[in-house]
C-alpha positions as CSV (number, residue, x, y, z in Angstrom):
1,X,0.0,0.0,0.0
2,X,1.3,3.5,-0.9
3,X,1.9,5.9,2.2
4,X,-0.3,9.3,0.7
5,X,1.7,11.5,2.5
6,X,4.7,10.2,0.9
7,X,2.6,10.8,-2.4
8,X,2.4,14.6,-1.4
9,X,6.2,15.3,-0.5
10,X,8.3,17.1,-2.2
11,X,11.6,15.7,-3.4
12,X,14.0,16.7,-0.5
13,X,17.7,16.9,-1.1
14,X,20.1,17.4,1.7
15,X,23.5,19.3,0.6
16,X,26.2,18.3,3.6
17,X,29.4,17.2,4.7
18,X,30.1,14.4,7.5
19,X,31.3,17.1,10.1
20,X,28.7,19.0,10.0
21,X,27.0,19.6,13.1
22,X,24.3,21.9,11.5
23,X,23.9,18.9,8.6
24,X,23.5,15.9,11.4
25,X,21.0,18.0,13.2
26,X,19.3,18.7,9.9
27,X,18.8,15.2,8.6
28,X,18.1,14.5,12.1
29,X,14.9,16.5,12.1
30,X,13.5,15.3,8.8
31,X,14.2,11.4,9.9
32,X,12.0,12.3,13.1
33,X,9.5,13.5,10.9
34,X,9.6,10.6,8.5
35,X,10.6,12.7,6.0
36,X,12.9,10.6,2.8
37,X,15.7,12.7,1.4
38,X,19.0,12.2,-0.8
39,X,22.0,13.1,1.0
40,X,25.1,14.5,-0.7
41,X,27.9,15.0,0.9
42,X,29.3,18.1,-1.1
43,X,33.0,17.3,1.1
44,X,33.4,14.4,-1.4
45,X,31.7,15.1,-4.6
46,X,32.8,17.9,-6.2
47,X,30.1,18.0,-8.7
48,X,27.3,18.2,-6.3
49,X,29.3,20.6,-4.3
50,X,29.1,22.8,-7.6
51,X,25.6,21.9,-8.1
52,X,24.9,23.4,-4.5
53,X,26.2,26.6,-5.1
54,X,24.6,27.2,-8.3
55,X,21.4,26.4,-6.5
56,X,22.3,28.7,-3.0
57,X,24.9,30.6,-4.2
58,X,26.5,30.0,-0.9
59,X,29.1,27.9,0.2
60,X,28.1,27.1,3.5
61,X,26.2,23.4,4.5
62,X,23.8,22.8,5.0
63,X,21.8,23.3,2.1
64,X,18.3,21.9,1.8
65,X,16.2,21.9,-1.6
66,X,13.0,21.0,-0.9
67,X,10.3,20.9,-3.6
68,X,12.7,23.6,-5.8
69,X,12.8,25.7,-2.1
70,X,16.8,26.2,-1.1
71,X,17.1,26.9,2.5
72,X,20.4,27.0,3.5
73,X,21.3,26.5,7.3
74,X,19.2,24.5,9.4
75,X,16.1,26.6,10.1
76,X,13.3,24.3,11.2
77,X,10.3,26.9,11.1
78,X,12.2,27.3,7.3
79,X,12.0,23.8,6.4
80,X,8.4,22.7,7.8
81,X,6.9,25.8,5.6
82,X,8.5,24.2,2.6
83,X,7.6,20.6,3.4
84,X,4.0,22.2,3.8
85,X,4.1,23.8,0.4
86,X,3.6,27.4,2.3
């Protein structure tokens, strides 16, 4: 049986390294909220590194894209709007 709320989520990608504290805590939060994301550590892969800061323009992790939605940092009231489509 299909889940309809993961029917209604936007595509989340998660822009971090493994250091991060900022990038644990954000993955953190969207795992608690049974949220599924794709994870790319930008401290490894050079192309999705450059991908990030076409999308942000920053350099700083972490960077979330949620639904086309960059939110860079981890700003929770941030992240729940997007997930929300608000």
């Amino acid at each position: 049986m299909i889940d309809e709320n993961t029917l209604r989520q936007p595509q989340v990608i998660v822009y971090s390294t493994k250091t991060c504290p900022y990038c644990i805590l954000a993955k953190r939060y969207l795992s608690e909220k049974g949220v599924k994301y794709v994870d790319y550590d930008v401290g490894a892969d050079r192309e999705k590194a450059l991908e990030m800061m076409t999308k942000s323009g920053q350099m700083g992790v972490p960077v979330l894209d949620i639904g086309g939605r960059i939110i860079v940092g981890f700003d929770r009231a941030a992240i729940d709007e997007a997930l929300a489509g608000r």
